[in-house]
N, C-alpha and C positions, 0 to 999 in steps of 0.2 A: 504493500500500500504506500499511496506518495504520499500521504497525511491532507489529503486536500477532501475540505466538508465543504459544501455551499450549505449557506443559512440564510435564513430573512435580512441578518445583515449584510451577509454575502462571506467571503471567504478572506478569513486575515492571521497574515502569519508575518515571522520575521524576513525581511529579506535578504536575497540570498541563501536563506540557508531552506526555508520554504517557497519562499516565494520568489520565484526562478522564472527563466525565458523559457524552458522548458515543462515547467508547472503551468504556466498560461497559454502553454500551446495546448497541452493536454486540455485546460480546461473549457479553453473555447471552442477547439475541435467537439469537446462533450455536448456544450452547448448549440456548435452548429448541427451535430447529429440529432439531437432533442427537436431543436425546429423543424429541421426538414420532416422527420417521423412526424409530426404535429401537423405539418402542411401549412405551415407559417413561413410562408417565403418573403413578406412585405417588405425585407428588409432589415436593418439592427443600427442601430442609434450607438455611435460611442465613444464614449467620453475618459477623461482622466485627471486626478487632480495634481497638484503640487510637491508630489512626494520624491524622492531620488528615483527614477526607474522607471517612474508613471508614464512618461512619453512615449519609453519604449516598449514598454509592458503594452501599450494602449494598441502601438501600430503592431508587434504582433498577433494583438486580438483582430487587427482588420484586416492582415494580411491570411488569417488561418482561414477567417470566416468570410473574406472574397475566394480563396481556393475554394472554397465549397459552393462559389456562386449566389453567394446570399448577398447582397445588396448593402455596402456601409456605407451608413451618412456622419461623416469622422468629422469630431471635432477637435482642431490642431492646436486648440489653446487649455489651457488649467479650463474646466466648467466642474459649476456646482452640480452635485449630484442631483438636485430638485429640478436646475434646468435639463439635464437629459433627460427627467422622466416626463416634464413636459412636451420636449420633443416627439421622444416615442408619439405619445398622442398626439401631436399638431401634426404631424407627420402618416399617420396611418400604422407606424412600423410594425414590424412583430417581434418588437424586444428591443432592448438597451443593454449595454453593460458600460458598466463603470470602474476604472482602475481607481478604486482609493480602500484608504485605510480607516477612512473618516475622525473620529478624535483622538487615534489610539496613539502610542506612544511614536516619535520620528522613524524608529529602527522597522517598524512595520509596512506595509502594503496589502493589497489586497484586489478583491474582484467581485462587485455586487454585480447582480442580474435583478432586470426587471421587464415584466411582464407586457403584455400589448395595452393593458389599463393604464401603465405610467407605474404602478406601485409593485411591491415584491411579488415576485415566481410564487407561486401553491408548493407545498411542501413537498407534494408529490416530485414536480419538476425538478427541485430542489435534490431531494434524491435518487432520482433518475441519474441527472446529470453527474450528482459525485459519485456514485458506480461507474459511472463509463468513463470520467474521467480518473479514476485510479485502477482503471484495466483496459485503457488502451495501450498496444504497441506504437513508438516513434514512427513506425511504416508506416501509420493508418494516419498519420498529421498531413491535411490536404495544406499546402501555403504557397501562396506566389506574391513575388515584393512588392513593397508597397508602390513603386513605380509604376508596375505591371497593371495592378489595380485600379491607378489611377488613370491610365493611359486609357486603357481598357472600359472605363467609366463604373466599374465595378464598386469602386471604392470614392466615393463624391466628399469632399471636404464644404465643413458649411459652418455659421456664423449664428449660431443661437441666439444670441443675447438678446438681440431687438427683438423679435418676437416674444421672448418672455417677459420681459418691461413691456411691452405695448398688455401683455395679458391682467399683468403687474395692476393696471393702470385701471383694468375693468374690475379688480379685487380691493380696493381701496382710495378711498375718497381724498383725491391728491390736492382736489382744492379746498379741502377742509386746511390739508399741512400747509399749503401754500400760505392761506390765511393767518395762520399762526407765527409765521416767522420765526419758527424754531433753530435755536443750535444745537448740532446733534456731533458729539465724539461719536466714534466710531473706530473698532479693531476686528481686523478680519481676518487676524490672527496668523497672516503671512500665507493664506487661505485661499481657496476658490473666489471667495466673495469678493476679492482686490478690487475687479473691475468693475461691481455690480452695484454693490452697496451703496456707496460713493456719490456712484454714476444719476442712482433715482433717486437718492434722496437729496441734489442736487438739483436733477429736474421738476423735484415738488415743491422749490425753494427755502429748502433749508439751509443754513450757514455749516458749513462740514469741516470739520477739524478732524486727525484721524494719526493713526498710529498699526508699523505693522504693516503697507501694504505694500513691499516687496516682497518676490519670493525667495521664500528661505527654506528647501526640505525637513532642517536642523528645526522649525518651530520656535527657534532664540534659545534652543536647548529643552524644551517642554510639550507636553502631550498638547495639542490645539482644542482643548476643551474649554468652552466657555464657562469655566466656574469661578467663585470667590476667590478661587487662591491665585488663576489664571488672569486676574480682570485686574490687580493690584496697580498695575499701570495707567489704563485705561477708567478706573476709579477717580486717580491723582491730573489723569487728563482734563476730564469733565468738572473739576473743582477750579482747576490750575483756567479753562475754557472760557468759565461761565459758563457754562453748556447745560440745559434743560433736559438731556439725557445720554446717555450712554449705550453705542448697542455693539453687539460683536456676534462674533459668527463660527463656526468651530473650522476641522480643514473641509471639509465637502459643503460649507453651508447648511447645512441639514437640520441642524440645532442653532437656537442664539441664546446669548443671554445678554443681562440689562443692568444698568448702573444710574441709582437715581441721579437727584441734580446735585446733591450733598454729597454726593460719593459714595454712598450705600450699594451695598450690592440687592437684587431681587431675583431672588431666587425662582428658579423655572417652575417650582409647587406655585409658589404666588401669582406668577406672568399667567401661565395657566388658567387661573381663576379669576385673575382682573382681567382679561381677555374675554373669557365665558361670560363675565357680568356684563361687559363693555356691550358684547352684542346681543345680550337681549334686553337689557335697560337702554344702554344711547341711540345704537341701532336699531333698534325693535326689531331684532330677526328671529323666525320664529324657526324650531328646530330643534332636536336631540343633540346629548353631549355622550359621547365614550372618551374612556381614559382607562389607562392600564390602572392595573392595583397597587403600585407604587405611589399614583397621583393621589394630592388632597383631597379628603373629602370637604373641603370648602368648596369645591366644585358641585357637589352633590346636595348642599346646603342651597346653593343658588337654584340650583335647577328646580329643586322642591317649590323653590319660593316661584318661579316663573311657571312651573306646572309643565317644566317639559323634561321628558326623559333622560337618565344618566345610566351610561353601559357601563360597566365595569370588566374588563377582557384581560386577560395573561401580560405578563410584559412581553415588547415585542409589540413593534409598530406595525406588523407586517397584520395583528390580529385587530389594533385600530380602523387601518384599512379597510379591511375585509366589511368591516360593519359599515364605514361610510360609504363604501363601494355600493351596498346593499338596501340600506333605508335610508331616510327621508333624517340624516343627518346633516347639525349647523358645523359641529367643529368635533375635532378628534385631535387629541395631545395627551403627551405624555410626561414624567416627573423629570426627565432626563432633558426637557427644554427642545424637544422635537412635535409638531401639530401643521394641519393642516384644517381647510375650512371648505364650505362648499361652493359649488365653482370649479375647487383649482385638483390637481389629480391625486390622486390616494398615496401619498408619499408625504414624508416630512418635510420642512421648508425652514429654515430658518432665518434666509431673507423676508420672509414674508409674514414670519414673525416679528423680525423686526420692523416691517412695515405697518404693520397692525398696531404698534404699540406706539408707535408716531402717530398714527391717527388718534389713538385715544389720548394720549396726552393732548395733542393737539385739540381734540373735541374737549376735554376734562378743564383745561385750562388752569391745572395744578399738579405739583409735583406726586409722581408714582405714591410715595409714602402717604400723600394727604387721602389719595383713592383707598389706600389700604386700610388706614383708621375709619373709613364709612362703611369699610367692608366688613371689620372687625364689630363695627356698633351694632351692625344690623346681623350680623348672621353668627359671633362669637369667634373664639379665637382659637386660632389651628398652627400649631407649631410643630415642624417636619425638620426631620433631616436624614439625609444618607448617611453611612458610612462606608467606605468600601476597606474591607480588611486582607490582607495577606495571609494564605493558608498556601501550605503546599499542598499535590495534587492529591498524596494518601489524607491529610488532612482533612480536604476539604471533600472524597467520598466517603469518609467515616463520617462526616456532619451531615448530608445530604441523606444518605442511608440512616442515619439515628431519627434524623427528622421525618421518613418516612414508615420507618416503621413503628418509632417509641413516643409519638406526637407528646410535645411539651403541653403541661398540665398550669401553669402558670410561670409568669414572669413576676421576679420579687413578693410582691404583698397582692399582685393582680390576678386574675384568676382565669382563664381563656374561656370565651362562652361560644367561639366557634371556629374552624380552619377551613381555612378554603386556596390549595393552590400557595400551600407553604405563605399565607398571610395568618395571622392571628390577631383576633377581635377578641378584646379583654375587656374587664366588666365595667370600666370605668368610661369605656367608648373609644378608646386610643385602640393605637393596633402598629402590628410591629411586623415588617415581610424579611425572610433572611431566605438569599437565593444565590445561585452560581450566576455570573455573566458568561453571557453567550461570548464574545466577543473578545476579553482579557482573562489573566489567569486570579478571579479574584472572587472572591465571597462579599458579597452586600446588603448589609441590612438596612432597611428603609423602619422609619419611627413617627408615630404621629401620634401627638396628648393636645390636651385644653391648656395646658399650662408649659413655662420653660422650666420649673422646677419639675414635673409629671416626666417630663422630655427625657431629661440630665437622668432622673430616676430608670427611667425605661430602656433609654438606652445602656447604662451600668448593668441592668439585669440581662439584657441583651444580650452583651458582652461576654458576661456573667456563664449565662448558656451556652453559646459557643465554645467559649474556653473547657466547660468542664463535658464537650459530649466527647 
């Protein structure tokens, strides 16, 4: 076996030492076998982000999948992962793949696949394809160069961007920002969104000040996630700016996160839910919410109070999707700072988070924090946090194994009144998820109480559990 899994997030490993010119041939040949058996000829959408390798990782994937006669529409610059999935759809295609690793640490890469919807493969595909591609022979790799391909018109090179900002444009009220005269920092974390972020929210007339938009594979030395620890700069920017917000974007775009006007960080539980409130109170849009079981339920709180529907789905955006794909959904997000709305394709966005959140400041005409305290009066107060902990591999299937067969009876003084999907609801109404990441080698518990003393408490029991299974 070559160690190659496609998942919802797609497939990511170290480079080099997994992720090889040889591994990417195996697995898009996988993938071009899959389509053809499928009768999905329309073509494949492909993209790649910022990362060491990605350019050529990307033209291997276009040169395996022209041998095979399948039709690429190649994009020769860094794109965000949300714009190839757009493509696919504006396009007809029968699929996309994307070279990136998304926020995982620099030394990584990778290969997501997506569907003719715009959003993740079916699990099924998903498995198909990593059998075939860790038992194919090098004799069975169809590839002619990318010269060949282009000559040949097989392999088309093309220019997303405007097309996604002109879409951009139908999904959020540009002249509400225009009006507001906003200054907005922004860090794109040496990311896909360089070109993007900048670009529109420049032409909705905002003042842009920004940090971060060269490319740098290195990340400045750090994983490209937009969190607290990561935004430390971009914090100091927004104070140092004047600047009425802060936004950023991870390496594929996919996820944002947000920095009040004070330098506060807001976390993607919160963004999440002042997002949700935004459009069915300012917007009046009417419509279901889903969120994985990591998310607040302050989101859940809102929805009661509007009378519209909250899903509650596995982590894994790819099971968000699936639901918005299917009913008569307004917004889909998750705790991790990745959402989508309706309208735009079954994929996460995180430029488009960030655009949403310019609109609602913009519409709110008060700092993030001041939104937050109206939210706290009226619906109560919901305190979250991840943790993400190091286990090694034997460690962390002896906790996985203990949690499924010797189900924890209480955490500290609290007492569990139900499990669902390794989440625990305790009696006090908090609840505590402790789970493997798909994507890194790492155990993470998610926590949420009424209180930050309830939190601090819950979390130490957490802890507590883990340590001693």
């Amino acid at each position: 076996m070559r160690g190659i899994h496609l998942s919802p997030s797609g497939w990511r490993a170290i480079i080099g030492k997994e992720v090889t010119e040889d591994n990417i041939s195996f697995l898009a040949q996988a993938i071009a076998d899959y389509l053809k058996q499928q009768g999905q000829t329309q073509g494949v959408v492909v993209g790649y982000d910022c990362r060491r390798l990605s350019d050529e990782f990307a033209r291997c994937v276009a040169e395996v999948l022209a041998g095979n006669q399948l039709n690429v529409f190649f994009s020769p610059q860094p794109t965000p992962t949300p714009v190839i999935a757009y493509e696919i759809v504006r396009r007809g295609a029968s699929a996309g793949i994307m070279i990136t690793a998304s926020h995982n640490p620099p030394e990584y890469s990778g290969l997501k696949f997506n569907a003719s919807h715009g959003g993740s493969a079916s699990k099924e595909a998903d498995a198909w394809i990593t059998n075939q591609a860790n038992t194919l022979q090098q004799s069975m790799i169809k590839r002619i160069t990318y010269q060949q391909g282009i000559a040949s018109g097989v392999i088309l090179p093309i220019e997303p961007a405007e097309k996604y900002l002109e879409h951009m444009k139908t999904l959020i009220n540009m002249e509400l920002i225009k009006k507001a005269g906003l200054s907005v920092a922004i860090d794109p974390m040496f990311g896909c969104a360089i070109e993007y972020l900048g670009n529109i929210l420049t032409s909705a007339g905002c003042h842009v000040v920004s940090i971060h938009t060269n490319r740098d594979p290195s990340f400045g030395g750090r994983s490209p996630e937009p969190n607290e620890d990561s935004l430390q700069e971009l914090s100091r920017l927004v104070v140092s700016s004047s600047s009425h917000l802060g936004l950023a974007t991870d390496g594929d775009a996919d996820r944002f996160g947000v920095i009040d006007s004070d330098g506060s960080y807001i976390s993607s539980n919160q963004m999440i839910a002042l997002l949700v409130y935004y459009m069915l109170k300012s917007r009046g849009c009417v419509g279901g919410i889903v969120k994985t079981i990591t998310t607040t339920h302050l989101v859940d709180a809102i929805a009661r109070k509007y009378k519209v529907l909250c899903r509650e789905v596995n982590v894994g955006f790819r099971h968000v999707a699936e639901i918005m794909r299917k009913e008569n959904m307004l917004l889909g997000g998750e705790e991790s700072g990745g959402l989508t709305i309706a309208g735009h394709v079954p994929e996460k966005d995180g430029i488009l988070g960030c655009l949403l959140t310019t609109e609602m400041v913009a519409s709110q005409q008060e700092n993030i924090k001041g939104i937050l305290e109206k939210l706290s009066l009226e619906f109560g107060n919901f305190f979250s946090k991840r943790l993400d902990i190091c286990l090694s591999e034997d460690e962390r299937g002896v906790l996985l194994e203990s949690l499924r067969h010797h189900p924890i009876e209480v955490f500290g003084d609290l007492r569990v009144t139900d499990i669902k999907d390794n989440k625990f609801f305790l009696s006090d109404g908090s609840w505590i998820v402790i789970r493997q990441s798909a994507t890194e080698p790492l155990t993470r518990m998610y926590v949420e109480a009424t209180s930050q003393e309830r939190l601090d408490r819950l979390i130490e029991a957490g802890l507590s559990v883990i340590s001693n299974r």
